[in-house]
C-alpha atoms as one frame of an Amber mdcrd trajectory, in Angstrom:
protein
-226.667 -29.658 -97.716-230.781 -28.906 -98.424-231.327 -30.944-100.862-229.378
 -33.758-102.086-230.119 -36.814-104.289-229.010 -40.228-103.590-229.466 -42.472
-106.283-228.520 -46.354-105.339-230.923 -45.199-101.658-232.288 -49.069-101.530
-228.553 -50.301-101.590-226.481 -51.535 -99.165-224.475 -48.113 -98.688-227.009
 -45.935 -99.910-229.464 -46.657 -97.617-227.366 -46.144 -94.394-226.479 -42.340
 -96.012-229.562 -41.614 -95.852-230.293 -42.590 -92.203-226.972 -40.655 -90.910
-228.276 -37.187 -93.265-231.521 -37.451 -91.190-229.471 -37.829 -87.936-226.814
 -35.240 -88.780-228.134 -32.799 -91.222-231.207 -30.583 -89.477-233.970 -29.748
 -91.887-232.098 -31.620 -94.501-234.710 -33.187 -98.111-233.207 -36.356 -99.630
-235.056 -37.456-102.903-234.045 -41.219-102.977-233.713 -43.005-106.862-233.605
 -46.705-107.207-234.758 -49.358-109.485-234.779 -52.296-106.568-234.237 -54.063
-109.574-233.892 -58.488-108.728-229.929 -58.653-109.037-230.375 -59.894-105.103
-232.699 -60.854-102.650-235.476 -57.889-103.017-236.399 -58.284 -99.366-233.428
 -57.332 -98.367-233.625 -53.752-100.042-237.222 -53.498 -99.314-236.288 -53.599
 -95.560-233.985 -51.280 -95.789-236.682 -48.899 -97.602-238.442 -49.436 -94.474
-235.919 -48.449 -92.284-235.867 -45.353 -94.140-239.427 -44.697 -93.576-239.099
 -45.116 -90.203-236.567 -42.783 -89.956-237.940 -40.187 -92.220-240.900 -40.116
 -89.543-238.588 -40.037 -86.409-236.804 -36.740 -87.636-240.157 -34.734 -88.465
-237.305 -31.496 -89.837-236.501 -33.658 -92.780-238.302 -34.420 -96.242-238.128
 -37.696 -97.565-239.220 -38.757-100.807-238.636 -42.247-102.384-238.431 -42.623
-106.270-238.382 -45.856-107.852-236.787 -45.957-111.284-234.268 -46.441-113.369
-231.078 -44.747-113.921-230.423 -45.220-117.344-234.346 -43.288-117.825-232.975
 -40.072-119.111-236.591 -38.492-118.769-236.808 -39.841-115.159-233.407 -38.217
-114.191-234.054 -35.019-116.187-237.860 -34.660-114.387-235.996 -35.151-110.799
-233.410 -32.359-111.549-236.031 -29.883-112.755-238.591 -30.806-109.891-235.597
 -30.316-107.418-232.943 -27.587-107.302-230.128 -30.442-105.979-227.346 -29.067
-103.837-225.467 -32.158-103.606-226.028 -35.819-105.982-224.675 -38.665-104.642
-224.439 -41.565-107.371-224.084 -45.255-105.651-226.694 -46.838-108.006-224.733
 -49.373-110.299-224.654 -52.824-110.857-222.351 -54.388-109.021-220.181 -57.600
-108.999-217.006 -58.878-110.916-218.490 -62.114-111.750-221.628 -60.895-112.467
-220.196 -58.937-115.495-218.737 -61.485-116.948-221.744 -63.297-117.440-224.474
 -60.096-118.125-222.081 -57.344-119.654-225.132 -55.578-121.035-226.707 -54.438
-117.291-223.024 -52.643-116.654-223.200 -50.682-119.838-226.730 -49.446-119.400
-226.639 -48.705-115.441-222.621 -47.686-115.342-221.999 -45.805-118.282-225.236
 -44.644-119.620-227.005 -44.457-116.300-223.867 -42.083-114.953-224.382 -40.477
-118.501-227.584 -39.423-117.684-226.475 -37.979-114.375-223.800 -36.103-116.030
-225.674 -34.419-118.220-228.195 -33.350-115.624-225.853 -31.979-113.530-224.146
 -29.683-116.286-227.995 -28.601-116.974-228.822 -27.659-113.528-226.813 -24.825
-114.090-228.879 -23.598-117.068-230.280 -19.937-116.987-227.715 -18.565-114.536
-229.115 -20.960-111.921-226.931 -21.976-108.920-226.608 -25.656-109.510-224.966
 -28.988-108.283-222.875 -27.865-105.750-221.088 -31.412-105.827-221.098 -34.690
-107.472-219.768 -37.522-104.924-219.919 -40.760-107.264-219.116 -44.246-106.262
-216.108 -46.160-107.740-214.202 -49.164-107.060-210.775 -50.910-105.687-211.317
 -53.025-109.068-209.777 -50.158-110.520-206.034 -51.222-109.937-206.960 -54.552
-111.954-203.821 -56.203-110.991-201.326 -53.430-109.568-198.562 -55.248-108.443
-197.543 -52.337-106.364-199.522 -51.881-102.676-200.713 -50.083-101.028-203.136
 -48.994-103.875-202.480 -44.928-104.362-204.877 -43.167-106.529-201.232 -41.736
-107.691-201.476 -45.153-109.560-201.349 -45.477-113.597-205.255 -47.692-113.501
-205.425 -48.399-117.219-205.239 -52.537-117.266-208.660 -52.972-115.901-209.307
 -57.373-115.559-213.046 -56.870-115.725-215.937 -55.013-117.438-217.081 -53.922
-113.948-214.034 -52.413-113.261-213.883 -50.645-117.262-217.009 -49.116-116.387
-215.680 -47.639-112.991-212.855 -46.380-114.568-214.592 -44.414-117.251-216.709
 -43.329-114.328-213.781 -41.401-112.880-212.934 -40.444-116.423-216.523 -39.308
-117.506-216.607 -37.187-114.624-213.230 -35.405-114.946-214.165 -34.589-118.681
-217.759 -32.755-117.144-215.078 -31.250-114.373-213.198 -29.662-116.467-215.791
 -28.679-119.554-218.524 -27.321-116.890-217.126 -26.611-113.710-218.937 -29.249
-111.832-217.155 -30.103-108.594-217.475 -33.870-108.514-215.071 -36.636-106.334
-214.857 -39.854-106.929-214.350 -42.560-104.197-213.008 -45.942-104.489-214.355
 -48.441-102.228-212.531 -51.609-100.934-215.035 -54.708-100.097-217.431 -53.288
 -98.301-219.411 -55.676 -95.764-221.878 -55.297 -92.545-225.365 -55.741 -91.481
-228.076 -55.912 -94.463-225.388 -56.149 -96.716-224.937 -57.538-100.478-225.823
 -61.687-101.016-222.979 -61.711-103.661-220.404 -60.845-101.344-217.844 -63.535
 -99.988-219.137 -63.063 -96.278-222.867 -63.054 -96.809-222.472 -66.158 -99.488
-220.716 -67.850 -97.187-223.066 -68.066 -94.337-225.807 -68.914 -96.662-224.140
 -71.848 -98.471-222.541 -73.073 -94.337-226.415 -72.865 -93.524-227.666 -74.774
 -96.120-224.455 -77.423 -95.814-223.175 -76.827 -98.538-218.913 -76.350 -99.411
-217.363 -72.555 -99.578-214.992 -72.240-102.235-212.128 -70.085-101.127-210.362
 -69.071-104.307-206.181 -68.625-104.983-206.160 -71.707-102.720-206.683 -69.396
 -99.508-203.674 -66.977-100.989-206.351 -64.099-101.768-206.083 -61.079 -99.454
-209.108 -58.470 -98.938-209.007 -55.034 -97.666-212.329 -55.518 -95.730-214.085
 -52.099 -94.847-217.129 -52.071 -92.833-220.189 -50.160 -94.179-220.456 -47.399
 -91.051-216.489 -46.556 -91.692-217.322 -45.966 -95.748-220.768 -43.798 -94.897
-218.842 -41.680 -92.607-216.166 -41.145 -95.927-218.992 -40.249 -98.134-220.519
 -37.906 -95.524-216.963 -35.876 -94.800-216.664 -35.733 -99.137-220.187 -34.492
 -99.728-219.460 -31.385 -97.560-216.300 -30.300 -98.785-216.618 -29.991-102.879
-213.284 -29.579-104.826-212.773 -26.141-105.149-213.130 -23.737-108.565-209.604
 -22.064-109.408-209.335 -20.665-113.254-205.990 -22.214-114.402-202.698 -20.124
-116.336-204.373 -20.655-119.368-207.149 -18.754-118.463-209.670 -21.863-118.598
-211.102 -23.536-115.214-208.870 -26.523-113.310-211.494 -29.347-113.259-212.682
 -29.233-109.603-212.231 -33.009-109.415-210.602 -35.593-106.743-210.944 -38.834
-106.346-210.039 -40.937-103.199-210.030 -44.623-101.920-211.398 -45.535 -99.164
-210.572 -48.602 -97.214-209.279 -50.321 -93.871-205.845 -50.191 -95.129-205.150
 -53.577 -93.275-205.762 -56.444 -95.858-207.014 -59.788 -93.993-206.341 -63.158
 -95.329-209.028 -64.617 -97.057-208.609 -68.139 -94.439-208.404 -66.087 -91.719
-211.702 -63.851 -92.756-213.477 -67.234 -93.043-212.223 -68.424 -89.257-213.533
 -64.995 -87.824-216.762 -65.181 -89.742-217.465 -68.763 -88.850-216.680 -67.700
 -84.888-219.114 -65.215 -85.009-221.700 -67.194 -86.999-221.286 -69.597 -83.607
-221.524 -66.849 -80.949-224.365 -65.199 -82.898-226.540 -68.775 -82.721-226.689
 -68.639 -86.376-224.815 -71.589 -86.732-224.803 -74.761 -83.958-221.188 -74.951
 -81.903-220.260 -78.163 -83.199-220.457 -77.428 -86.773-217.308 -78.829 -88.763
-216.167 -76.124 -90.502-213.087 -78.272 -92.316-215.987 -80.206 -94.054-217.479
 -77.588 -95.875-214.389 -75.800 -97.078-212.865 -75.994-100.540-209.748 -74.484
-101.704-210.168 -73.483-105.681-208.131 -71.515-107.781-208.377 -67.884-108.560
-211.327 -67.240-110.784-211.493 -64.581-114.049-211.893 -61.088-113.015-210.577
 -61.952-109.387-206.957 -59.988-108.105-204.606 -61.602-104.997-204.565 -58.748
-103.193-206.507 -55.342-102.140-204.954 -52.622-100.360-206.103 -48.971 -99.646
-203.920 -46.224 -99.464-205.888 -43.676 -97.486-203.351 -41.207 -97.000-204.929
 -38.464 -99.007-208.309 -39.082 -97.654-207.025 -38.716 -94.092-204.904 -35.405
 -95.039-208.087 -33.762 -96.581-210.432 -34.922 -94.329-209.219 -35.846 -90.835
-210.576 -39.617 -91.461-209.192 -43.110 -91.702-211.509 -46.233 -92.216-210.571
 -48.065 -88.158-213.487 -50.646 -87.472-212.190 -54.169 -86.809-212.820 -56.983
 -88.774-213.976 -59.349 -86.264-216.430 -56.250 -84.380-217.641 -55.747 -88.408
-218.563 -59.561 -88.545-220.149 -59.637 -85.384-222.589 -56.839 -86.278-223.166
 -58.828 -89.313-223.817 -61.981 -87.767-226.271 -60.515 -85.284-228.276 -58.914
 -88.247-228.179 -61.909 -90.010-229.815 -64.287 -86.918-232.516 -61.252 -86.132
-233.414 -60.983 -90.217-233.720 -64.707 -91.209-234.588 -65.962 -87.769
């Protein structure tokens, strides 16, 4: 891996890639795309940027260049691909958030589906004039997915097609998009489906970040499905080292009995395969909020919890079948919950004092 593109490189998962390719990958460039658009607190992906810099000076062998833009710029994406012969792309840019797309559908269709689009397309061009090309397209997906699969584990083996939110739609068609390119222009790509991703300089919208903003301000948590939800809670470090594994080991070409390629294409989830429940998340997290000073000893806890039912676009239960990523790749997601939070809640005291 020479050259790769990671688009989403201000994100929450996007950034950490980027640190481990300059730890792990000698003489490695990464061009990094993202719009650093306001969906969240800015200051939180501009310190990550910063990290990057940092790093991108500490490992003098690698080449880092920082692009900020949009995805769904077709002119932008096109210019990166010809400026840069890409071995690998790495798609994580999206917007994000169940909730969020029930209230702002537009944002999913433009960075999801036309965004990934663009991508696409400039992948199946980078093979143009007998050039070498993508060598791999690793794209992000989701555990929305399974909508409300009864049956768990989740398997990718699973019929997905009863999707309970936009946000999930679009990740679907993803996965969809990207076997159609698979198996029109050979273009190795995998797909990965996340499960609730959390850890240091994470996402505000998620549970466990909300949460310790609205205990520090005093105000109530609402835990939804009266406490009855379950979460297959992966910590960021676990899903980097997924990604990483993926990126270097590209579905492989094989012409099929009809003469016509197979679509190099997988896709694979990847989670802690132990779902927590949602009360007992909150009793960890608040422990750890203690230890970490964030939050004073005596704080009552009871007081500023509210049990609420399950909102639209929500599902009981997540659960991550990981068999296939572990059979292919020698990996299974294994960080505790509780060390996760703790990580978290030490960031958290040394970024907001």
């Amino acid at each position: 891996m020479k050259k790769v593109l990671v688009t989403g490189a201000a994100g929450f998962i996007g950034s950490r890639l980027v640190l481990r390719l300059f730890e792990q990958e000698r003489g490695v460039e990464v061009v990094g795309l993202d719009s650093v658009n306001d969906y969240y607190d800015v200051r939180i992906k501009e310190y990550r940027l910063r990290e990057l810099e940092a790093a991108a000076e500490a490992h003098s062998d690698c080449r880092w260049e920082f692009v900020k833009g949009n995805l769904a710029d077709k002119a932008l994406i096109d210019r990166l691909f010809a400026e840069h012969d890409f071995d690998v792309v790495v798609n994580l840019a999206a917007q994000a958030g169940v909730r969020y797309s029930i209230t702002n559908p537009e944002a999913y269709i433009e960075s999801n589906l036309v965004g990934f689009f663009n991508i696409l397309e400039a992948c199946r061009h980078s093979y143009d004039g007998g050039k070498r090309g993508v060598e791999h397209l690793v794209y992000a997906s989701s555990s929305s997915v399974y909508g409300s699969n009864k049956k768990v584990p989740y398997s990718t083996d699973d019929k997905v097609d009863n999707p309970v939110s936009l946000y999930a739609a679009t990740k679907k068609s993803n996965e969809l998009m990207a076997h159609a390119y698979s198996k029109l222009y050979n273009i190795p790509s995998t797909g990965l489906r996340f499960f609730t991703v959390y850890g240091p300089a994470g996402r505000p919208d998620m549970a466990y970040f909300g949460f310790t903003n609205k205990l520090l301000k005093g105000e109530k948590i609402q835990i939804f499905n009266y406490g009855n939800c379950k979460r297959d809670f992966t910590y960021v470090d676990d899903i980097v080292e997924g990604v990483l594994r993926v990126m270097r080991k590209a579905p492989a070409r094989r012409q099929g009995e009809d003469g016509l390629p197979e679509p190099p294409y997988a896709v694979y989830n990847i989670g802690n395969s132990e779902p927590e429940n949602l009360l007992n998340f909150v009793d960890i997290l608040q422990q750890e909020l203690i230890r970490a000073g964030v939050l004073p000893e005596d704080y009552d806890f009871e007081a500023h919890k509210e049990l609420v039912a399950m909102q639209p676009g929500d599902v009981p239960t997540t659960y991550a079948d990981t068999s296939a990523l572990e059979r292919d790749f020698g990996f299974k997601p294994h960080t505790p919950l509780r060390e996760g939070l703790r990580r978290f809640a030490e960031w958290y005291k040394e970024f907001y004092g």
